[in-house]
Every structure is written in structure tokens, then in C-alpha cells.
N, C-alpha and C positions, 0 to 999 in steps of 0.2 A: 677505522680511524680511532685514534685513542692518546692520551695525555696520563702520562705519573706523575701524581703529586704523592712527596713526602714529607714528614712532618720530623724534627728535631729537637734532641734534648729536652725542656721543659714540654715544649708546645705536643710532645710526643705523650706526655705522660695526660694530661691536658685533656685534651681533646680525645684520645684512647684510637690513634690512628697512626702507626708507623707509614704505611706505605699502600695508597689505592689507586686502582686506573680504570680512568673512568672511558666509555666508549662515546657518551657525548664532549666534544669537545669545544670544553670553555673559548669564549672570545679572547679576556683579559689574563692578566696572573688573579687581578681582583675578583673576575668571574670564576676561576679556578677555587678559589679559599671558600664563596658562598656556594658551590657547587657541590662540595665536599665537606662541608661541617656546618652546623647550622649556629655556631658560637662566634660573637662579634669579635673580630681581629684585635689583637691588643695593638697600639699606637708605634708600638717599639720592633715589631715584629720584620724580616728582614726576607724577601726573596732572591732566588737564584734560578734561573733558567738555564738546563743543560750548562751545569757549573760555573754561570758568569750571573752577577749580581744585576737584577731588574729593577726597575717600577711596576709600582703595582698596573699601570695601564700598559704595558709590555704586552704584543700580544700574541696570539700562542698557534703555534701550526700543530698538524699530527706526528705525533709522535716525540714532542716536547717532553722533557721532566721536570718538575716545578718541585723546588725544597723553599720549607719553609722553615725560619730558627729564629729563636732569638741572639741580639746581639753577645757578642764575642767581648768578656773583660780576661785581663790577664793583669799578673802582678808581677 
């Protein structure tokens, strides 16, 4: 059993963690973020579960992929 979290843009460089899968698998997306980096979430930060946008108490089966990014501006 196993969970992909990946990390974007900013939060990529950030944190120094494109893409890891872990074999315990988190309860929440929340449990997923302290699971895999030991850095407090910034306020702004945005999830998506298997390409549809979550909460953070979203909660996660095997075989899920959790991205994380910051908000999208455009001009």
C-alpha cells in the first residue's frame, strides 16, 4: 500500500522534494504534508488529490497522489 505526494513550483524548490511515495499511508492530505516534510504548511498552500482539488481533511486510500502548489496568479 502506498501514497505519491508531490510537491510544485515554489514549494518544490522549498522543501527540496519533487516527488516521494511513501508505504505508510497517511489518513488525511494533512497527515500526508507532516508525513513527508517536517516544514509548517504555508496558509496559502493548495491540494489536489488524483488531479481534483481537496481539503486538507480529504482522506486518502492506497494508491492515491497528493500534489501540492502554490496558488495560480495570471495576468
Amino acid at each position: 500500500m502506498s501514497v505519491t505526494v508531490k510537491f510544485f513550483a515554489g514549494l518544490r524548490e522549498q522543501i527540496g522534494i519533487e516527488e516521494i511515495r511513501t508505504s505508510n499511508v497517511p489518513t488525511t492530505v494533512r497527515d500526508a504534508w507532516q508525513q513527508v516534510t517536517d516544514r509548517p504548511r504555508p496558509a496559502n498552500v493548495l491540494a489536489a488529490v488524483n488531479h481534483e482539488y481537496v481539503g486538507f481533511e480529504h482522506h486518502l486510500t492506497d494508491g492515491d497522489e497528493v500534489a501540492f502548489f502554490p496558488p495560480v496568479t495570471g495576468g
